[in-house]
Backbone and ligand atoms as CSV (ligand in chain L), in Angstrom:
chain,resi,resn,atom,element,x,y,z
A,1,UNK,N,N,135.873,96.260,78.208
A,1,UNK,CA,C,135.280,95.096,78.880
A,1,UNK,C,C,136.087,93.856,78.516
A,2,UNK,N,N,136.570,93.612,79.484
A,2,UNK,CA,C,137.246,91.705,79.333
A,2,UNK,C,C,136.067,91.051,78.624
A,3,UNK,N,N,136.717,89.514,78.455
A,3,UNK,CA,C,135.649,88.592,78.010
A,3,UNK,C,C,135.333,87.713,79.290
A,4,UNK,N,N,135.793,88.202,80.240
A,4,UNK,CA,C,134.867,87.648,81.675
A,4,UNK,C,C,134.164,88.477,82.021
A,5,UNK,N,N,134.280,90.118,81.772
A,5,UNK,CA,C,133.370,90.839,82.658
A,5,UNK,C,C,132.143,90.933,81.807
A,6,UNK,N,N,132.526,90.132,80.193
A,6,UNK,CA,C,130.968,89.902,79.033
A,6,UNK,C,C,130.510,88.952,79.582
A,7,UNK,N,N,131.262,87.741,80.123
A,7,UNK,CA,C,130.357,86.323,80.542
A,7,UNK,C,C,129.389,86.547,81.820
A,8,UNK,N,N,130.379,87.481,82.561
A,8,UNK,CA,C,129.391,87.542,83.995
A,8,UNK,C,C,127.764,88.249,83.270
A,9,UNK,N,N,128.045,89.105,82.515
A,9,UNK,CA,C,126.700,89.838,81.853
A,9,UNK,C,C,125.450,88.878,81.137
A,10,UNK,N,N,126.283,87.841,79.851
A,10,UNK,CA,C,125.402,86.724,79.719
A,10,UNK,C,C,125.142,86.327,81.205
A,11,UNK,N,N,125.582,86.027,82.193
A,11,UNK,CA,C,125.400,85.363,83.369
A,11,UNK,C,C,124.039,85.902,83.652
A,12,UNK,N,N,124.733,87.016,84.150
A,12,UNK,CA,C,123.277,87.773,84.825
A,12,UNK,C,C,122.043,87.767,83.597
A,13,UNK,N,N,121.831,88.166,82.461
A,13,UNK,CA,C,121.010,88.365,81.325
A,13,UNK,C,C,120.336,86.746,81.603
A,14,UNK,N,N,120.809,85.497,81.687
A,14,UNK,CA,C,120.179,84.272,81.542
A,14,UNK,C,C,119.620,84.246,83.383
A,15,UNK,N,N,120.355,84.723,84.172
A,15,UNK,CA,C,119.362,84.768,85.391
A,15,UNK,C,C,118.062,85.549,85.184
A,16,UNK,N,N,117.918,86.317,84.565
A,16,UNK,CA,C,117.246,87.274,84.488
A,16,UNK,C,C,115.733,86.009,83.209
A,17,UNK,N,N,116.182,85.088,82.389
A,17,UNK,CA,C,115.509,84.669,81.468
A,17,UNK,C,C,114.936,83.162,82.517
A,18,UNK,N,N,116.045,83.233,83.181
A,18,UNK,CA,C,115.209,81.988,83.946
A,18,UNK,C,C,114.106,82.785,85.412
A,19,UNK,N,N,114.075,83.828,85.423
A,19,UNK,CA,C,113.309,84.143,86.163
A,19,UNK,C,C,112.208,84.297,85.804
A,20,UNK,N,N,112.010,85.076,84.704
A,20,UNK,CA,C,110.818,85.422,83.612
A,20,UNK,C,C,109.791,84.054,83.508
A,21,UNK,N,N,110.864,83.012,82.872
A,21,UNK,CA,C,109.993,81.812,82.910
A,21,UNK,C,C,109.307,81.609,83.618
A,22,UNK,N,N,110.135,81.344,85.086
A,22,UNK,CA,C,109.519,80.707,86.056
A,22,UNK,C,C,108.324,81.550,86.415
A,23,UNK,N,N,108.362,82.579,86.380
A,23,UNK,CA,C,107.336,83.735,86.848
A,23,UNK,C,C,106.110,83.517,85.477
A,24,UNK,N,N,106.741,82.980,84.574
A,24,UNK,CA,C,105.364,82.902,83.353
A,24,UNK,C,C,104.577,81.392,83.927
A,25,UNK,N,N,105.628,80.475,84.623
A,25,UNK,CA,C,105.533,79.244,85.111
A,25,UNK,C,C,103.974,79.669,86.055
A,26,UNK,N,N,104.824,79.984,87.006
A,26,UNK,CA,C,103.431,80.419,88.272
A,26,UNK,C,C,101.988,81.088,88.168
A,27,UNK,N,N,102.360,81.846,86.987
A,27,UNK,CA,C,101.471,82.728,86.473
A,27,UNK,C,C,100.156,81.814,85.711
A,28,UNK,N,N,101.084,81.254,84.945
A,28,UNK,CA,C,99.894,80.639,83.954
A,28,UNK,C,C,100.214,79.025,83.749
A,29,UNK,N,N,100.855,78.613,84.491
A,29,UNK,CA,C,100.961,76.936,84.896
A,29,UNK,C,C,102.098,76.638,84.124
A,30,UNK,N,N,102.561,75.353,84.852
A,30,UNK,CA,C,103.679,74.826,83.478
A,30,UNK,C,C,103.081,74.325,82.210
A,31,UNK,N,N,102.317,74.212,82.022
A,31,UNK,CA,C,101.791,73.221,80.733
A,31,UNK,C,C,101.115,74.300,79.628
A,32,UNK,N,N,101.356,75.575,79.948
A,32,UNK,CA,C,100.807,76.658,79.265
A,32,UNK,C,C,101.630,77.131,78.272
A,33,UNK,N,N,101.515,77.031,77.173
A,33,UNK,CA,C,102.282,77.702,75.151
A,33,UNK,C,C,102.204,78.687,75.544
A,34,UNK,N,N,102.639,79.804,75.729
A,34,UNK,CA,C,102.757,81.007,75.167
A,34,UNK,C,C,102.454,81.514,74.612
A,35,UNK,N,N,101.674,82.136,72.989
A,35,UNK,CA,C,101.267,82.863,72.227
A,35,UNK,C,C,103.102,82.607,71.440
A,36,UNK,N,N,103.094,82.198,70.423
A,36,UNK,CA,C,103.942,82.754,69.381
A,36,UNK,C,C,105.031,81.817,69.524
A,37,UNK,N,N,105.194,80.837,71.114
A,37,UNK,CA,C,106.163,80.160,71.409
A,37,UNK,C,C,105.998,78.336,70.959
A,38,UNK,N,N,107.187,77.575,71.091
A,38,UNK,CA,C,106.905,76.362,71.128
A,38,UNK,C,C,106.821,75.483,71.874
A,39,UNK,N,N,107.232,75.882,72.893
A,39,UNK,CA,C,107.628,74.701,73.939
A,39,UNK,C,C,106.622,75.672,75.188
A,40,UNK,N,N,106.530,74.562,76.221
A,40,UNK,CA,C,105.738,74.715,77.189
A,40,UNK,C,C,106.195,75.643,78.483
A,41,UNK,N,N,105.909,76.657,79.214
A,41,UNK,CA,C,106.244,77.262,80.355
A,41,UNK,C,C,107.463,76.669,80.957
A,42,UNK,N,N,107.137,75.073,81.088
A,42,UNK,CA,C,108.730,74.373,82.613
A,42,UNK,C,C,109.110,73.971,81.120
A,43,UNK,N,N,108.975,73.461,80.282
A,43,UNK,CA,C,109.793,73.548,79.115
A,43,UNK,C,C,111.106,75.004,78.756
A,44,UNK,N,N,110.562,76.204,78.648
A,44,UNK,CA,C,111.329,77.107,78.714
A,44,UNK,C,C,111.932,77.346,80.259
A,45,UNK,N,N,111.538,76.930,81.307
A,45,UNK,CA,C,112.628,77.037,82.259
A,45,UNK,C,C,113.310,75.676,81.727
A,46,UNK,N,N,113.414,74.985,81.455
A,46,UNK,CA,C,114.812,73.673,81.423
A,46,UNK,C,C,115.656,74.498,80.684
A,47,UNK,N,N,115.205,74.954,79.603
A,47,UNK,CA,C,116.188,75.768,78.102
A,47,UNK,C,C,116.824,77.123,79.306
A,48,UNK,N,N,115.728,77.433,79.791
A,48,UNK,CA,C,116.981,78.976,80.156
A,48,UNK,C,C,117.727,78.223,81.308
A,49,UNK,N,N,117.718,77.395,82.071
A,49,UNK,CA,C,118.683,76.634,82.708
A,49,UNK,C,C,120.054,76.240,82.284
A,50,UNK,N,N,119.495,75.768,80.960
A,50,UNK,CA,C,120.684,74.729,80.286
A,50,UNK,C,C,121.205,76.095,79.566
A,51,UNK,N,N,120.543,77.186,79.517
A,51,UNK,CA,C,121.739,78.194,78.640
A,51,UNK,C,C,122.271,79.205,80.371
A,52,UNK,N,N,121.848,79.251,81.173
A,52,UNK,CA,C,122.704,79.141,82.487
A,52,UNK,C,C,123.781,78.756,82.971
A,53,UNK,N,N,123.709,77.484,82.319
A,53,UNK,CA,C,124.460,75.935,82.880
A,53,UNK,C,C,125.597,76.416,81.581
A,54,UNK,N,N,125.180,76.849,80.787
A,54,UNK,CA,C,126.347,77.109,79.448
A,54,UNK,C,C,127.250,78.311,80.081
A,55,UNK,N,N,126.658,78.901,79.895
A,55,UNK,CA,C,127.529,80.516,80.413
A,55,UNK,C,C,128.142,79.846,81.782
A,56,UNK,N,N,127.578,79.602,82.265
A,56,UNK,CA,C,128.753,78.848,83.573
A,56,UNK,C,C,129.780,78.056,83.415
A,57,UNK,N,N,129.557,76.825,82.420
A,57,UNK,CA,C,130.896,76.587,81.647
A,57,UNK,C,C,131.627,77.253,81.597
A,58,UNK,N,N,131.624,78.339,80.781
A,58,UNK,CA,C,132.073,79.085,79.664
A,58,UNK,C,C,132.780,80.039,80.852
A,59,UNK,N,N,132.529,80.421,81.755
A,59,UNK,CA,C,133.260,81.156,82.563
A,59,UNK,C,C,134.121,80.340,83.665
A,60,UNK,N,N,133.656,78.783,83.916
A,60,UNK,CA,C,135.021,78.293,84.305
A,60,UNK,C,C,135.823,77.988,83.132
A,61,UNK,N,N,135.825,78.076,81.881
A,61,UNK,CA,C,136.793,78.135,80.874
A,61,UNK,C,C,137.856,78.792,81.098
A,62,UNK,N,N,136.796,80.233,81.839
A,62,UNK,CA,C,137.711,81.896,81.764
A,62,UNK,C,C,138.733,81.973,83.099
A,63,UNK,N,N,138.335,80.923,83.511
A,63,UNK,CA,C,139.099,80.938,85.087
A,63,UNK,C,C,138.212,81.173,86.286
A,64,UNK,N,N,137.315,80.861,86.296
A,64,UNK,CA,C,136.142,81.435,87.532
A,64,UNK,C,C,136.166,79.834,87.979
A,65,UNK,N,N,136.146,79.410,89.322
A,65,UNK,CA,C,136.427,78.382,89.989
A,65,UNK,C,C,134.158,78.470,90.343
A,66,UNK,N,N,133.629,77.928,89.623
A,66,UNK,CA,C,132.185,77.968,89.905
A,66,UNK,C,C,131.664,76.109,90.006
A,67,UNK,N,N,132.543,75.351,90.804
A,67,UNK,CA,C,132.180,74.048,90.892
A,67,UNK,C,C,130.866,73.753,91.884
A,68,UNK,N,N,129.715,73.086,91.204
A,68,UNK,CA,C,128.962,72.815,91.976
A,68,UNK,C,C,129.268,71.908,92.911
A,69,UNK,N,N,128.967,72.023,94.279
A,69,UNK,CA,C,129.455,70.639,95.189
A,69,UNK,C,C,128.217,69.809,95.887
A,70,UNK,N,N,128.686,68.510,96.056
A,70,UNK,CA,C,127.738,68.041,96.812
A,70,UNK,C,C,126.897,68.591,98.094
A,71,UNK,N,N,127.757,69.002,98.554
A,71,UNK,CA,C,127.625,69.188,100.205
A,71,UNK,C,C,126.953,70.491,99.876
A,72,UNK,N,N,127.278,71.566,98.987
A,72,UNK,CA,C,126.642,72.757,99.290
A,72,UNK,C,C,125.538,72.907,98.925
A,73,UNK,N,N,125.277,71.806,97.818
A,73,UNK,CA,C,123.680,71.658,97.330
A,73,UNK,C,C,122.687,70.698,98.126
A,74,UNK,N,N,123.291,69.876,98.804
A,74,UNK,CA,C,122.466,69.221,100.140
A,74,UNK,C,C,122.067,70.374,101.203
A,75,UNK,N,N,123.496,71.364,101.469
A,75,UNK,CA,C,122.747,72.208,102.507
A,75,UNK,C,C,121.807,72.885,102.010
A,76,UNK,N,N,122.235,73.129,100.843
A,76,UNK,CA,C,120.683,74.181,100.610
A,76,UNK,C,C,119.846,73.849,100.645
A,77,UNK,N,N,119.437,72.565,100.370
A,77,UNK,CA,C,117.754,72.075,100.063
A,77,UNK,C,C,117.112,71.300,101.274
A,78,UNK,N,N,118.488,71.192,102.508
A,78,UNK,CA,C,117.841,71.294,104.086
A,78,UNK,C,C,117.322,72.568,104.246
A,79,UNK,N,N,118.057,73.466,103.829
A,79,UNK,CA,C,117.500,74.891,104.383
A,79,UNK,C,C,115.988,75.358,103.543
A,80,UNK,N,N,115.936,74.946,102.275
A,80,UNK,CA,C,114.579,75.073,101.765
A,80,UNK,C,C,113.573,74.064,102.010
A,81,UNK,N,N,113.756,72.945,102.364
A,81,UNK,CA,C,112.902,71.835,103.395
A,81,UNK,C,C,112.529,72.560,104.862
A,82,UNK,N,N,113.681,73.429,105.834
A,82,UNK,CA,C,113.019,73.903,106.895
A,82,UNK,C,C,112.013,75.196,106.586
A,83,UNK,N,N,112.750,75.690,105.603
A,83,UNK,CA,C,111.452,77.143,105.682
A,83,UNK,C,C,110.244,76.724,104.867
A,84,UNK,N,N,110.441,75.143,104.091
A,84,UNK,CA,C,109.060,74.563,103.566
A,84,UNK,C,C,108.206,74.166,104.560
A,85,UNK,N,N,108.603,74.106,105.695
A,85,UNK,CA,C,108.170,73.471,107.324
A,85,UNK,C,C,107.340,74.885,107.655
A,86,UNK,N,N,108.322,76.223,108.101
A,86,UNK,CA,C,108.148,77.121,108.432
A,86,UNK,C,C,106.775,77.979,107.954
A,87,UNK,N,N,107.140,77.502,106.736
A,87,UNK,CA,C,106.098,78.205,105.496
A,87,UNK,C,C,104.596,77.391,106.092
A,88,UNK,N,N,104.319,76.339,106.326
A,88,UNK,CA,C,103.266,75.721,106.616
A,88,UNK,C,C,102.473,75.725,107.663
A,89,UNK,N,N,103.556,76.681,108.513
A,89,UNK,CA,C,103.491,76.765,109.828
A,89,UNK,C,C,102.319,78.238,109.771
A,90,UNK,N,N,102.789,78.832,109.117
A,90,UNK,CA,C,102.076,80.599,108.925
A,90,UNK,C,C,101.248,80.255,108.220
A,91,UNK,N,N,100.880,78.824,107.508
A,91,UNK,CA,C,99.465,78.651,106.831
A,91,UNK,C,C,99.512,79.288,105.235
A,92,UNK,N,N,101.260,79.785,104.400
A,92,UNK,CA,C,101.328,80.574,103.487
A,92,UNK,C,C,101.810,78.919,102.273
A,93,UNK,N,N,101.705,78.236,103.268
A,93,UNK,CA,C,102.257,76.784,102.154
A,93,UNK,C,C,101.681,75.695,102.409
A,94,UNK,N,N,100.212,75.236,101.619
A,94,UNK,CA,C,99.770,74.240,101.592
A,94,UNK,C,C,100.193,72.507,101.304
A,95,UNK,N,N,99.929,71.391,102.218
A,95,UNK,CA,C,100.601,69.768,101.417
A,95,UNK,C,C,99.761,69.927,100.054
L,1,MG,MG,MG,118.418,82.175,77.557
């Protein structure tokens, strides 16, 4: 194993920790401790973000061209604004 084909693995392993959160997020609110933990539900999604946001560094270190851009993060959040439309439309997404 290269030490890019280890980073893509942290990669995926911290997608995998920011999902959990968020799913502990929905589950039991953001403002909800954990049992055993310190910080709050959207508290642990910022942390598995920012160790996301690390391993992504760390692999444009390795040579992986992973620049966030303006333009591609505007389109996306038109496209999650229309299916937030869409969603309201089927009555599955309340204001
Ligand atoms: Mg993590």
């Amino acid at each position: 194993m290269t030490k890019q084909e280890h980073l893509l693995v942290c990669l995926s392993e911290e997608c995998n920790e920011v999902i959990h959160a968020v799913s502990k997020t929905l589950r039991f609110g953001p403002d909800e401790i954990w049992p055993k933990m310190e910080q709050t539900n959207i508290e642990r999604v910022r942390i598995e973000l920012n160790d996301l946001m690390a391993v992504v560094t760390m692999l444009e270190g390795e040579g992986f061209n992973l620049t966030r851009t303006a333009g591609e993060m505007v389109a996306k959040q038109k496209k999650v604004e229309k299916y937030i439309e869409y969603a309201k439309t089927l009555g599955t997404l309340k204001d």
